[in-house]
N, CA, C and O atoms as a Tripos MOL2 file, in Angstrom:
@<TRIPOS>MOLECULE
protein
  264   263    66     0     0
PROTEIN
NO_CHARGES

@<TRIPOS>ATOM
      1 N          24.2880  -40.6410  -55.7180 N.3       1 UNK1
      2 CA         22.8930  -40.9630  -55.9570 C.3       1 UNK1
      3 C          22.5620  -40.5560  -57.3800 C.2       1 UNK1
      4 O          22.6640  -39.3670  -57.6820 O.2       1 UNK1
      5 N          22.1600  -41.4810  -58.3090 N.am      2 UNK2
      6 CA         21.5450  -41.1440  -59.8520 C.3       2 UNK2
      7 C          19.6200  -40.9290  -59.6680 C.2       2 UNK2
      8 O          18.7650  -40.1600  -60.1070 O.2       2 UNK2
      9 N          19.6730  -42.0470  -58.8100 N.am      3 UNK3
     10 CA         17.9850  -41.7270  -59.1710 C.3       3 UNK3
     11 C          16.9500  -42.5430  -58.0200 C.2       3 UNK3
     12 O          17.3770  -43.4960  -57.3690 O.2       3 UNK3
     13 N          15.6850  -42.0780  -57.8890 N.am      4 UNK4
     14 CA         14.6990  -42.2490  -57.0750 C.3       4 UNK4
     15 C          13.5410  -42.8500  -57.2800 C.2       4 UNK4
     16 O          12.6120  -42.0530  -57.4130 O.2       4 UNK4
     17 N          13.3370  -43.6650  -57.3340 N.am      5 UNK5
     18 CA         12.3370  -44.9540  -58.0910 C.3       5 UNK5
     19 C          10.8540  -44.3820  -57.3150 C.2       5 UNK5
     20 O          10.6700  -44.1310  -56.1240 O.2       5 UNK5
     21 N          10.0840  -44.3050  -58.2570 N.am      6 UNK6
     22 CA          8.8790  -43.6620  -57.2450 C.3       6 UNK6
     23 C           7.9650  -44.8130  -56.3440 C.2       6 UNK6
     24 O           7.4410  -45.8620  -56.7180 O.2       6 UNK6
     25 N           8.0080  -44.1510  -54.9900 N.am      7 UNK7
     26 CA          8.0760  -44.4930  -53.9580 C.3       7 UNK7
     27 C           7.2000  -43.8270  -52.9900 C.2       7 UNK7
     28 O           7.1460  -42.6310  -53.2770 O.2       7 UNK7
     29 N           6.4310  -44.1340  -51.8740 N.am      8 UNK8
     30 CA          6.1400  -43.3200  -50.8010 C.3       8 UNK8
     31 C           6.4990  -43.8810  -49.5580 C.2       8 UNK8
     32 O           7.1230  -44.9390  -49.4860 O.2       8 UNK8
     33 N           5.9920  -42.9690  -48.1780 N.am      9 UNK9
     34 CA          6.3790  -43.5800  -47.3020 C.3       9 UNK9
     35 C           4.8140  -43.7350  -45.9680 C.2       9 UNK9
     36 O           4.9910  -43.3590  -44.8090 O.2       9 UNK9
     37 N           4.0200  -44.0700  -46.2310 N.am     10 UNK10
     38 CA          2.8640  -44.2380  -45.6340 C.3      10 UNK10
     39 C           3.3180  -43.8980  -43.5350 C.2      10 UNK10
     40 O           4.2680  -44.3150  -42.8720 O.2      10 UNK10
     41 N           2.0020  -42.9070  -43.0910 N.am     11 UNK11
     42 CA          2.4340  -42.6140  -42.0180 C.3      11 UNK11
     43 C           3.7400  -41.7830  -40.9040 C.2      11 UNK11
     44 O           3.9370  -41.6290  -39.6980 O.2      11 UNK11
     45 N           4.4080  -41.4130  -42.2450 N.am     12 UNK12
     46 CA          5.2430  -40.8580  -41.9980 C.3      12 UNK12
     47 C           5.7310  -39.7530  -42.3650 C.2      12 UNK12
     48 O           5.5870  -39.5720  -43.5740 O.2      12 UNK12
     49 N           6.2860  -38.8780  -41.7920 N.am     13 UNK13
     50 CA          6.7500  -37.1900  -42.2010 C.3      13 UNK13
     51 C           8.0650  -37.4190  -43.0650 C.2      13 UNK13
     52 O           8.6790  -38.4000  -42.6460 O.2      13 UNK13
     53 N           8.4700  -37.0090  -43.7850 N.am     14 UNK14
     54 CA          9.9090  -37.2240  -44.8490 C.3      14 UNK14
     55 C          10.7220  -35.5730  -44.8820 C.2      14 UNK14
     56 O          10.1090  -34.5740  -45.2600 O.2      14 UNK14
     57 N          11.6830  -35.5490  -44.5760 N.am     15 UNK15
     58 CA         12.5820  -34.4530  -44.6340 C.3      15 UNK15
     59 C          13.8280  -34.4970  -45.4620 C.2      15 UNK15
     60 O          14.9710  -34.6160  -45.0210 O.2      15 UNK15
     61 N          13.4870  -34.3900  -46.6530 N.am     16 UNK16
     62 CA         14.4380  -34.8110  -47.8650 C.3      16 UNK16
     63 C          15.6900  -33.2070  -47.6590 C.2      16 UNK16
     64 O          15.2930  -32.0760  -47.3770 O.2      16 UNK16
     65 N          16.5340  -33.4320  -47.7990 N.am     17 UNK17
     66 CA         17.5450  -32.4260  -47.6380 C.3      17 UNK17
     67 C          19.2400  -32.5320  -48.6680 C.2      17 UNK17
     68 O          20.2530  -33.0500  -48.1990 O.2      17 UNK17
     69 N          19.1800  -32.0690  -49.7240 N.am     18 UNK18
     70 CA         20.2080  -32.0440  -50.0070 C.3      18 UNK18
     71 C          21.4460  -31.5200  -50.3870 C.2      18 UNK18
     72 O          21.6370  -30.6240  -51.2090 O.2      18 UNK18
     73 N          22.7330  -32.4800  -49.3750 N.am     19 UNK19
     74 CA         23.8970  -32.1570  -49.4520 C.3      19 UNK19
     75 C          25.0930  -31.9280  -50.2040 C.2      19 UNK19
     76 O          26.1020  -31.2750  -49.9390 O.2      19 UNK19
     77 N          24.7930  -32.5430  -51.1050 N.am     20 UNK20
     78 CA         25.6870  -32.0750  -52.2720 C.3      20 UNK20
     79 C          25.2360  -32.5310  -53.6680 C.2      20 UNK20
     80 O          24.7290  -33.5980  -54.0140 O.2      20 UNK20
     81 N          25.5880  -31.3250  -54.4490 N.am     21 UNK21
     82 CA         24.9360  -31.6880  -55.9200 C.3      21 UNK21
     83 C          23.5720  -31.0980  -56.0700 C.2      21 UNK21
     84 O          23.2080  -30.2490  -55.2560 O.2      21 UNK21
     85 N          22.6630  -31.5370  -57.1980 N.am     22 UNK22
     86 CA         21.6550  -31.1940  -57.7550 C.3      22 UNK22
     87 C          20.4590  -32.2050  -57.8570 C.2      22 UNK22
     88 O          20.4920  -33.1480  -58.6480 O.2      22 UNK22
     89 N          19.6450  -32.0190  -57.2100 N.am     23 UNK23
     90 CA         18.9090  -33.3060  -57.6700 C.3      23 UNK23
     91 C          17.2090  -32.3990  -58.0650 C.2      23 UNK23
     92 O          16.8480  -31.3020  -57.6410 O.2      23 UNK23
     93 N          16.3910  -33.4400  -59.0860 N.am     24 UNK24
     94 CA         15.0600  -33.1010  -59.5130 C.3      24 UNK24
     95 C          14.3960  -33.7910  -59.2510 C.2      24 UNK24
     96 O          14.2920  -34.7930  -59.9580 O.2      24 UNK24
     97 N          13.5990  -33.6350  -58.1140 N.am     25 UNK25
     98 CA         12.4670  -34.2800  -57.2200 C.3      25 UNK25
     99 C          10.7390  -34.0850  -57.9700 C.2      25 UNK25
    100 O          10.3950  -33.0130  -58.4700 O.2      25 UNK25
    101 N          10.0260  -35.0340  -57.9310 N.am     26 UNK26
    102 CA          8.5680  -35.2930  -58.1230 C.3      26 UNK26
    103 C           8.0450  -35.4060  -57.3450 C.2      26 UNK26
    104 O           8.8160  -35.9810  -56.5770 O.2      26 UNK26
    105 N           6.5850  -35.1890  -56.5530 N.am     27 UNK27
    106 CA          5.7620  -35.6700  -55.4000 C.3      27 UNK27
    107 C           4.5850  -35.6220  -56.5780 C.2      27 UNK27
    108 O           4.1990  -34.7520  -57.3590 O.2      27 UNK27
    109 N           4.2580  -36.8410  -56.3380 N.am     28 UNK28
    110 CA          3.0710  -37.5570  -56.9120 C.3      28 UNK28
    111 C           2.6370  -37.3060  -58.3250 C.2      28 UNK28
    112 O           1.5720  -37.2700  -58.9430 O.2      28 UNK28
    113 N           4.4550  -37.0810  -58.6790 N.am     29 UNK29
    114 CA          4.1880  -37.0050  -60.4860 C.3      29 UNK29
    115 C           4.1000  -35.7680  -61.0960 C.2      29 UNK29
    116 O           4.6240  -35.5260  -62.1830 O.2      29 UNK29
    117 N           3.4720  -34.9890  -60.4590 N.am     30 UNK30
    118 CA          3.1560  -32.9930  -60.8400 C.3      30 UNK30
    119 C           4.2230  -31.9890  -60.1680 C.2      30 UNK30
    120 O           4.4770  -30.8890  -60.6570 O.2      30 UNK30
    121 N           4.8670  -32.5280  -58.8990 N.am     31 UNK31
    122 CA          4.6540  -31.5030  -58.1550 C.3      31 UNK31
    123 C           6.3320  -31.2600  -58.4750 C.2      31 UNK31
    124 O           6.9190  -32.3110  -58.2200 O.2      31 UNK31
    125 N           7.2520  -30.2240  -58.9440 N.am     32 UNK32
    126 CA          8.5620  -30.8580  -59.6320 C.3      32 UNK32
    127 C           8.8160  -29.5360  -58.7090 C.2      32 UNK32
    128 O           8.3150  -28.4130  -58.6440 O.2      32 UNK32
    129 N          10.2670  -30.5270  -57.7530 N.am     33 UNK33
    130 CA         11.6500  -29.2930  -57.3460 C.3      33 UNK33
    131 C          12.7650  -29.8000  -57.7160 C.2      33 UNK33
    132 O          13.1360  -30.9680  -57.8230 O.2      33 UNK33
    133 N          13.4820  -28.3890  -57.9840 N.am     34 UNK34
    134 CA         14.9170  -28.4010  -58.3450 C.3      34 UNK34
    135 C          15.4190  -27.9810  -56.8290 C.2      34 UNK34
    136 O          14.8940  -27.0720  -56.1850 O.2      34 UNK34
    137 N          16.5930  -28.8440  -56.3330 N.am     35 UNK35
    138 CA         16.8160  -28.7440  -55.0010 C.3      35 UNK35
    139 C          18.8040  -28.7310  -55.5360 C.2      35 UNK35
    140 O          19.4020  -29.2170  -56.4960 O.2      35 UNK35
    141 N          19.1950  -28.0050  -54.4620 N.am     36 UNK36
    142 CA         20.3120  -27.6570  -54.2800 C.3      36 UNK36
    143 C          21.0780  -27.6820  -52.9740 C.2      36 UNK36
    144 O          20.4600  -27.2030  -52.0230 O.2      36 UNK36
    145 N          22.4680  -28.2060  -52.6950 N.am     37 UNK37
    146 CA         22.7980  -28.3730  -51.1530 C.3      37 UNK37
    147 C          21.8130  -26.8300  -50.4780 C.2      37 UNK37
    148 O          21.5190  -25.7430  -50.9750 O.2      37 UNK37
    149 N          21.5840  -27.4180  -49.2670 N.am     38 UNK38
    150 CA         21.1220  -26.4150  -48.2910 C.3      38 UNK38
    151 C          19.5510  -26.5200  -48.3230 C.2      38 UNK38
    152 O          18.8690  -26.0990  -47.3890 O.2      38 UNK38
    153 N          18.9350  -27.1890  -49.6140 N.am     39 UNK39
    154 CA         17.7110  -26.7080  -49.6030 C.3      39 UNK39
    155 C          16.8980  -28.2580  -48.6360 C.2      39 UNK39
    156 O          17.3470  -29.3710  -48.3640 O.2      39 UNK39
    157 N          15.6360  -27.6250  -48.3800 N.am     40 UNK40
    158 CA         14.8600  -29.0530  -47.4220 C.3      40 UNK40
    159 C          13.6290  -29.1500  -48.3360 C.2      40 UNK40
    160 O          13.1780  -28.1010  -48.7930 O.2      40 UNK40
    161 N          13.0540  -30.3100  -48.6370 N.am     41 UNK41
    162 CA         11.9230  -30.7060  -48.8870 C.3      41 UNK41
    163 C          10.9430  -31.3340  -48.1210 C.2      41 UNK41
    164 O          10.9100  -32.5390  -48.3670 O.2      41 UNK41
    165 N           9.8590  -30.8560  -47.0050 N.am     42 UNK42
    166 CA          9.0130  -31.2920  -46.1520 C.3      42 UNK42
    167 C           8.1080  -31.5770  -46.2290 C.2      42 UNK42
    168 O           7.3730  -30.5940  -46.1400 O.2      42 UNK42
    169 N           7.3570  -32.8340  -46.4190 N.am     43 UNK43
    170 CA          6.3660  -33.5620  -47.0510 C.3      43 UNK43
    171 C           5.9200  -34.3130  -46.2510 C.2      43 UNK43
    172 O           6.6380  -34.6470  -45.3080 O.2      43 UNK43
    173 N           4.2340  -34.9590  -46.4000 N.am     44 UNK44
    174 CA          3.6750  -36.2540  -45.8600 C.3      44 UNK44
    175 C           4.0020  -37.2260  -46.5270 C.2      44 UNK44
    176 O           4.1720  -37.0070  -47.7270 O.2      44 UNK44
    177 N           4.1770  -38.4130  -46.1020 N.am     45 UNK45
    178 CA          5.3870  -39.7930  -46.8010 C.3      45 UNK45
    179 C           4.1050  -39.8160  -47.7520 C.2      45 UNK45
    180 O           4.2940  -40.0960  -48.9360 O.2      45 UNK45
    181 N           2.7270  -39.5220  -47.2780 N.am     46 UNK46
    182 CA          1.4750  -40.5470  -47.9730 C.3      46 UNK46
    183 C           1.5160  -39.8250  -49.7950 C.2      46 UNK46
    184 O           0.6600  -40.1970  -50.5990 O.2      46 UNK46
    185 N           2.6740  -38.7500  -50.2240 N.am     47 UNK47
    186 CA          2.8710  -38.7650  -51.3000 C.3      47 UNK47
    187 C           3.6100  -39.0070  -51.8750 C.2      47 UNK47
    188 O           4.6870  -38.6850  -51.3730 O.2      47 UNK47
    189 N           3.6990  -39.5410  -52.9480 N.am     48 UNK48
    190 CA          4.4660  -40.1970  -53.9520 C.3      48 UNK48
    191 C           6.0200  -39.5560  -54.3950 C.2      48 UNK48
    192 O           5.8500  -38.4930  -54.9930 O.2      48 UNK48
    193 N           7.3180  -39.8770  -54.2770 N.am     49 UNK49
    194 CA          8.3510  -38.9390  -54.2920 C.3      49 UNK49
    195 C           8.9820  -39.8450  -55.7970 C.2      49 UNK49
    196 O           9.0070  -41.0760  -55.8000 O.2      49 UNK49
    197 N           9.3350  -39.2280  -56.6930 N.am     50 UNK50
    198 CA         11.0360  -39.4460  -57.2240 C.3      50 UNK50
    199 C          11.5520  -38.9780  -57.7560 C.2      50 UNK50
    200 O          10.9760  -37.8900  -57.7660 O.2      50 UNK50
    201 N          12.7090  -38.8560  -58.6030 N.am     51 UNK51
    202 CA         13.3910  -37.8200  -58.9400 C.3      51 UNK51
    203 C          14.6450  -38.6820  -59.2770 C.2      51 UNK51
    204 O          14.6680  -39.9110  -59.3430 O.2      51 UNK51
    205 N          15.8140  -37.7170  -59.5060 N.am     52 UNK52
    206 CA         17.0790  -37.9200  -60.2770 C.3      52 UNK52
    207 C          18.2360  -36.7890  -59.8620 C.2      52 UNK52
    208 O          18.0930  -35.6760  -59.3570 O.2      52 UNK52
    209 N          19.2300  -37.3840  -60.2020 N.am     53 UNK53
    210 CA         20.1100  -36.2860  -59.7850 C.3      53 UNK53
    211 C          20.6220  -35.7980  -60.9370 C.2      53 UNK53
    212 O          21.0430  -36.4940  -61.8610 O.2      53 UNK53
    213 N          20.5940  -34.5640  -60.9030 N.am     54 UNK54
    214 CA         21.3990  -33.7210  -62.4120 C.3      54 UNK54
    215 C          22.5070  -33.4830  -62.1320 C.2      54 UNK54
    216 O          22.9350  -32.7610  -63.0320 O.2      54 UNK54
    217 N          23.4480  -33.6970  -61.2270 N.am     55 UNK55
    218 CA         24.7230  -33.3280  -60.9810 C.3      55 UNK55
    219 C          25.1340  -34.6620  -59.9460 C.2      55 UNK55
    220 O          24.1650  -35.4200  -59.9010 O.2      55 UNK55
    221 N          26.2100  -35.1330  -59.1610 N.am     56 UNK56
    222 CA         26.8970  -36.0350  -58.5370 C.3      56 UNK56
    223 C          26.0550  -35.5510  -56.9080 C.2      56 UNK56
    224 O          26.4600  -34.6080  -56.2280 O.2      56 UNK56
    225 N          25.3840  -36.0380  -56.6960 N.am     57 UNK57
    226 CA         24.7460  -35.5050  -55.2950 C.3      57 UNK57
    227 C          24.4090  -36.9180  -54.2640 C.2      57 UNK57
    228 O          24.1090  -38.0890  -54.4930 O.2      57 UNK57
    229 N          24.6180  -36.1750  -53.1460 N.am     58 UNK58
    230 CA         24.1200  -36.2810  -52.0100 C.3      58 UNK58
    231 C          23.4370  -36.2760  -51.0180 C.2      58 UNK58
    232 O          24.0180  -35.6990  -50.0980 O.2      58 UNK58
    233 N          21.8910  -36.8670  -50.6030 N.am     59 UNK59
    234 CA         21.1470  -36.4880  -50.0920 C.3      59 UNK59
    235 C          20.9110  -36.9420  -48.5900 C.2      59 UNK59
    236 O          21.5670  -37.9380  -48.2860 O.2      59 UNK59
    237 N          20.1720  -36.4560  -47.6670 N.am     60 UNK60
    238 CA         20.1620  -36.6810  -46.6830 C.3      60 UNK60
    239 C          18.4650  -37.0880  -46.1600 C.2      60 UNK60
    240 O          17.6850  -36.1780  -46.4410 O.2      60 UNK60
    241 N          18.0410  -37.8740  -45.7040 N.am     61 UNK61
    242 CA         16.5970  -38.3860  -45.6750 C.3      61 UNK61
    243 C          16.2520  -38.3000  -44.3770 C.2      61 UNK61
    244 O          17.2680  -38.5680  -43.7350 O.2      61 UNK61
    245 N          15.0730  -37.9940  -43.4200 N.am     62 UNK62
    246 CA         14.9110  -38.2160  -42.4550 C.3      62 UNK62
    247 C          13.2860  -38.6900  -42.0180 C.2      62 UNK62
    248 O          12.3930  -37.8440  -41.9740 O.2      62 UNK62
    249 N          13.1010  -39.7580  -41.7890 N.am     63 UNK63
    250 CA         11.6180  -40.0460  -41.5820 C.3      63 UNK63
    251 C          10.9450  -40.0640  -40.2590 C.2      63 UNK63
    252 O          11.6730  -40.4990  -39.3670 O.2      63 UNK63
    253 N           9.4180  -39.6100  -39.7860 N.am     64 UNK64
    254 CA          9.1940  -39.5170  -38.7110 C.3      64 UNK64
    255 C           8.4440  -40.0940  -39.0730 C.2      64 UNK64
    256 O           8.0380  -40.2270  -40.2270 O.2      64 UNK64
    257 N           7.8600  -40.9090  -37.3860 N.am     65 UNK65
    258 CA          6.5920  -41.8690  -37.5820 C.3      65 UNK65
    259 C           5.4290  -40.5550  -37.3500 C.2      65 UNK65
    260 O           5.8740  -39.5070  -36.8830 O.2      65 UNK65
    261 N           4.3600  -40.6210  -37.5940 N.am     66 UNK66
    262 CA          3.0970  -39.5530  -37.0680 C.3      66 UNK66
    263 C           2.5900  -40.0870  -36.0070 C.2      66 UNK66
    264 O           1.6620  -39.5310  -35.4190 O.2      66 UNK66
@<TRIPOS>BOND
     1     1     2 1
     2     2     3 1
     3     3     4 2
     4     3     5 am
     5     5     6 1
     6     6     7 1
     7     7     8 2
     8     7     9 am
     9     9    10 1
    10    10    11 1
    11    11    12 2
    12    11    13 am
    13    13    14 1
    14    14    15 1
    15    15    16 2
    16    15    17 am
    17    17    18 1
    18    18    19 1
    19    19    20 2
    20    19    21 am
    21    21    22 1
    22    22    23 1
    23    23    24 2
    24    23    25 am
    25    25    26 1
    26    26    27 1
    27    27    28 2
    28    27    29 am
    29    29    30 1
    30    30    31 1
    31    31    32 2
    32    31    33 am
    33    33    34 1
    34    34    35 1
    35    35    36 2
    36    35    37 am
    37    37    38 1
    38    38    39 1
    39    39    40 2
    40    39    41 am
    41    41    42 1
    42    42    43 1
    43    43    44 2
    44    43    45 am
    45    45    46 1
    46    46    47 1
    47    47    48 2
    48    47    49 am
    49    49    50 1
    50    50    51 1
    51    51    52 2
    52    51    53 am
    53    53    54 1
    54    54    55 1
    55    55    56 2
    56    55    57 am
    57    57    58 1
    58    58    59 1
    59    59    60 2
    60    59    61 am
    61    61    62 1
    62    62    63 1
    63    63    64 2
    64    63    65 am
    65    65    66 1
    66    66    67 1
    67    67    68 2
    68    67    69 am
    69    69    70 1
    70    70    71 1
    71    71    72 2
    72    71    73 am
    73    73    74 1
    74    74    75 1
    75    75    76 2
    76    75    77 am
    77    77    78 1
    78    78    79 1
    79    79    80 2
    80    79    81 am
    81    81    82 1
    82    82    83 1
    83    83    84 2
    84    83    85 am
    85    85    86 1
    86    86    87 1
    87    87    88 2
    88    87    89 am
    89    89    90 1
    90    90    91 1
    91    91    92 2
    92    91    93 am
    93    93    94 1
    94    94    95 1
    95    95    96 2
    96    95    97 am
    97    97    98 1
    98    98    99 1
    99    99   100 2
   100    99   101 am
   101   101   102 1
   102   102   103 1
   103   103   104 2
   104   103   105 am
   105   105   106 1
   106   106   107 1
   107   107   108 2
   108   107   109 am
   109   109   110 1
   110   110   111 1
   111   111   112 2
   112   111   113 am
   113   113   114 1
   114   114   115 1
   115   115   116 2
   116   115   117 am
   117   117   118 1
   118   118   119 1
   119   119   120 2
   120   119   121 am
   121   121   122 1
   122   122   123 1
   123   123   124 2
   124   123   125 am
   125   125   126 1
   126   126   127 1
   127   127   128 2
   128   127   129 am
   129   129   130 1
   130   130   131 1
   131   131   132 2
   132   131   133 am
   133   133   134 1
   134   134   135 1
   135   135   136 2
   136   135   137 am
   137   137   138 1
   138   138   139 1
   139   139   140 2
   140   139   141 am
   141   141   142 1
   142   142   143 1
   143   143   144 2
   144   143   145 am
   145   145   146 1
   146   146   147 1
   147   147   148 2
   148   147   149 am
   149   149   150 1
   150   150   151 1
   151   151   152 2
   152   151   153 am
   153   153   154 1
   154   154   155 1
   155   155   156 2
   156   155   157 am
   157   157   158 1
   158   158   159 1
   159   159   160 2
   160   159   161 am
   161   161   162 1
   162   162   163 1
   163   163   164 2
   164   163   165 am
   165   165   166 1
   166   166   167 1
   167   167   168 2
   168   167   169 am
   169   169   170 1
   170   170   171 1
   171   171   172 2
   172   171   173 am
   173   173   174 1
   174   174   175 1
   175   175   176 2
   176   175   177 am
   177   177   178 1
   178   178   179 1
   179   179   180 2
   180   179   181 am
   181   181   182 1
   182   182   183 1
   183   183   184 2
   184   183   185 am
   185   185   186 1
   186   186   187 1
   187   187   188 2
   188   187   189 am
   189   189   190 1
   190   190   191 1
   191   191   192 2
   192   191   193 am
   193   193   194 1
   194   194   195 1
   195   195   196 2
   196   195   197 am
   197   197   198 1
   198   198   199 1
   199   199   200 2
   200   199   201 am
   201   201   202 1
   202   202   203 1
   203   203   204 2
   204   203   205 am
   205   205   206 1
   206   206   207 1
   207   207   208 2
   208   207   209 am
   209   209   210 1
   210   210   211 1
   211   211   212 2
   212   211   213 am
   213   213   214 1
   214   214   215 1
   215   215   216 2
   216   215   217 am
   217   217   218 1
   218   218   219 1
   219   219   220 2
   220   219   221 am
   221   221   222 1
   222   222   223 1
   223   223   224 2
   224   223   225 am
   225   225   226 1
   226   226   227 1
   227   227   228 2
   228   227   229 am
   229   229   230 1
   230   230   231 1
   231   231   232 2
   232   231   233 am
   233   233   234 1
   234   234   235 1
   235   235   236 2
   236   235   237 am
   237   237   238 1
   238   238   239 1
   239   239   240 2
   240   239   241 am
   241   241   242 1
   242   242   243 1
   243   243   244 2
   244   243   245 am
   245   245   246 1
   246   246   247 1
   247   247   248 2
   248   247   249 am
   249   249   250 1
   250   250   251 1
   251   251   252 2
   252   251   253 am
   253   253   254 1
   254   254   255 1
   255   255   256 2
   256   255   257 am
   257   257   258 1
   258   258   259 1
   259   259   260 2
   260   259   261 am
   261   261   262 1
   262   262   263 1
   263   263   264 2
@<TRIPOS>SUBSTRUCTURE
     1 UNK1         2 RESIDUE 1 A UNK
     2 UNK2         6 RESIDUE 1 A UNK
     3 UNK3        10 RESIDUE 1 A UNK
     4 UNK4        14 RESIDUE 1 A UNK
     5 UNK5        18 RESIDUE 1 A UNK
     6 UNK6        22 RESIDUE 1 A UNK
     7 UNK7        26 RESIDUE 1 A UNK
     8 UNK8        30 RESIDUE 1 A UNK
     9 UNK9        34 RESIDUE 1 A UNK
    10 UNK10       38 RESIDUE 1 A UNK
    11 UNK11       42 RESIDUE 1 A UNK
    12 UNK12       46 RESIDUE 1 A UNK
    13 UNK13       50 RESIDUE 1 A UNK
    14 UNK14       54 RESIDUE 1 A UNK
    15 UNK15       58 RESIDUE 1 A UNK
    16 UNK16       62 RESIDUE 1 A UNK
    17 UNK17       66 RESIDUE 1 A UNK
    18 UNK18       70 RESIDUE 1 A UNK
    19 UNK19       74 RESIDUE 1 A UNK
    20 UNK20       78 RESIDUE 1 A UNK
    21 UNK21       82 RESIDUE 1 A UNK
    22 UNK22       86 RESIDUE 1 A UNK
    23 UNK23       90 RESIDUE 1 A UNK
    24 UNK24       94 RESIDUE 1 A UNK
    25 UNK25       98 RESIDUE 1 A UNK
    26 UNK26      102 RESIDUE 1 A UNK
    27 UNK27      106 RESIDUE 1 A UNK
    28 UNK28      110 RESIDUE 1 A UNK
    29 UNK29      114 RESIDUE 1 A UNK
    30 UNK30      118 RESIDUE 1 A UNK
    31 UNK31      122 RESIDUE 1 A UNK
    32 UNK32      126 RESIDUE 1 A UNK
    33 UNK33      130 RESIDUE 1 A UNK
    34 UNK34      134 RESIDUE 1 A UNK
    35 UNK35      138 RESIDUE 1 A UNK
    36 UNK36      142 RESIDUE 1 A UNK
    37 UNK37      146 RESIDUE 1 A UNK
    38 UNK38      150 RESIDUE 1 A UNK
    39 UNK39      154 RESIDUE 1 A UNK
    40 UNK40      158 RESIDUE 1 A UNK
    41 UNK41      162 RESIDUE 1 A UNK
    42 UNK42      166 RESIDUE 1 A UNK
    43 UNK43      170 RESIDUE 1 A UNK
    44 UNK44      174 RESIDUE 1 A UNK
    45 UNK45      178 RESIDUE 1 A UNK
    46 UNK46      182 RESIDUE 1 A UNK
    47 UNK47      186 RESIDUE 1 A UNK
    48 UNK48      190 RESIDUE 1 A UNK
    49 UNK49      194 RESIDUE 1 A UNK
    50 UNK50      198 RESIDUE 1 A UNK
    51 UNK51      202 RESIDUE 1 A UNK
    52 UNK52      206 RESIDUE 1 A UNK
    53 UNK53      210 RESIDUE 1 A UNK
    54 UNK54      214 RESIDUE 1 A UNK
    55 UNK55      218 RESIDUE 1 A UNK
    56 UNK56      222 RESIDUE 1 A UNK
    57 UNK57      226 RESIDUE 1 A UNK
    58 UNK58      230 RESIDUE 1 A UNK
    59 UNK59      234 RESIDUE 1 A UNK
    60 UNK60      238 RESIDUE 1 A UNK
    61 UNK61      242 RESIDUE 1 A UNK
    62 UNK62      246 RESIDUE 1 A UNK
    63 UNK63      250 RESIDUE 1 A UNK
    64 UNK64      254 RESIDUE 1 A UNK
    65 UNK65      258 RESIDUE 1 A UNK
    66 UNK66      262 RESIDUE 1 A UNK
């Protein structure tokens, strides 16, 4: 994964989790994490996500309806 086109996911819970590598996540443009295997990002879809990977990574996505 290189990169994350900004995006949301309306109605839905998002459980961003990643497995390998480094990636630098945005929610709605301000909100900036540096995420590392192991770490989770738990969010309402109704905000805006994207980001990039700084290293060769792997992420894992999981969406719930509300």
């Amino acid at each position: 994964m290189k990169k994350i086109a900004k995006h949301n996911h309306e109605n839905e819970e998002i459980i961003f989790t990643v497995l390998k590598g480094k990636m630098e996540i945005f929610l709605n443009e301000t909100e900036k994490h540096i995420l590392v295997p192991g770490d989770i990002l738990y969010f309402d879809g109704v905000n805006f996500i994207n980001g990039f990977a700084l290293e060769d990574s792997e992420v894992s996505v999981t969406l719930i309806k509300k």
